[in-house]
N, C-alpha and C positions, 0 to 999 in steps of 0.2 A: 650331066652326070649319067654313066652308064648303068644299066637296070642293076646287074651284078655289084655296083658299089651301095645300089638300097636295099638289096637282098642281104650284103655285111652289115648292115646300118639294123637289121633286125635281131632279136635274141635269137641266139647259132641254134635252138629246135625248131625256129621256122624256117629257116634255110631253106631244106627240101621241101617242102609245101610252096616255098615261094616260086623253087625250080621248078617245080612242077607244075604249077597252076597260072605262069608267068605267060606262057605262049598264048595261052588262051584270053587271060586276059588283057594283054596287049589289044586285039582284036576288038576290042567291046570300044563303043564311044562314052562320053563322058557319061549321058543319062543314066545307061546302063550299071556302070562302074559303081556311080554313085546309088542307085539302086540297092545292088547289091550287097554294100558296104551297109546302105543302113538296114537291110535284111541282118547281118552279121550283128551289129549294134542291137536289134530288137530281141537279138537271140533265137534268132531264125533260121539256124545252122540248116537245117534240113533245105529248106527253101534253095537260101543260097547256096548250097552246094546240088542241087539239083539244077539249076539254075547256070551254073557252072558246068556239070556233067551235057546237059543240055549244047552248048556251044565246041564240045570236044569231038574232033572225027573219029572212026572207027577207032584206030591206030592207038589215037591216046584213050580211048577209052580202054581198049585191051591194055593198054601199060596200068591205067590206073587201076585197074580189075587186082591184076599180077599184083603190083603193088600192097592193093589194102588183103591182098589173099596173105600176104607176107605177113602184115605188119597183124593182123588177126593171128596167124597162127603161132608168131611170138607172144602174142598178150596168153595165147592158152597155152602155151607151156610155160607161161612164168605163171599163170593160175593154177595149171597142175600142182605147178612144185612148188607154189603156196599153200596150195589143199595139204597137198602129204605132209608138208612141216608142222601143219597145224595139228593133222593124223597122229603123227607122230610124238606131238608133243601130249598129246590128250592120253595116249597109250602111256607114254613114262608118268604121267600125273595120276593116272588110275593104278600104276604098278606101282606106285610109290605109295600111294592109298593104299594098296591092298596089304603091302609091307609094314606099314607103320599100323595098321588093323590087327594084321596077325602078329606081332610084336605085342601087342595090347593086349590081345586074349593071351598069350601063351603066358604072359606075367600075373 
């Protein structure tokens, strides 16, 4: 079985994590692998992915850099434009207050 057929074999958001982190651990012997793996299991993300960063050359680590600079600066702009929705909604709930208030008094 080719790598690319257990890469399909996984749910389609780990796809690219898979592509991405396949060359390197290719590389690793079994000890290692499994190591890591039960890093992952104990919820040792930080670990294991240092541990990973660790085994990658210049090259990929500039790619992985690029990468998470990407995937960071999508989470803050769908947090931006979370915040403002929120903003926004709290301004029409306090205008709506202040209408049904002076509605109240003017009767």
């Amino acid at each position: 079985m080719k790598i690319e057929e257990l890469i399909q074999k996984l749910p389609a958001e780990f796809h690219d994590l898979a592509r991405r982190y396949t060359p390197v651990l290719i590389g690793w012997g079994f000890e290692d692998l499994q190591a890591w793996v039960e890093q992952i299991a104990k919820g040792n993300w930080q670990t294991a992915y240092q541990k990973l960063v660790a085994s990658m050359d210049t090259e990929a680590l500039i790619a992985e850099e690029r990468k998470s600079h990407e995937i960071l600066q999508k989470l803050n702009k769908d947090n931006a434009e979370a915040i403002n929705l929120r903003k926004a909604i709290v301004e029409q709930v306090l205008l709506t207050s202040i209408l049904m208030l002076a509605k109240n008094i003017s009767e």
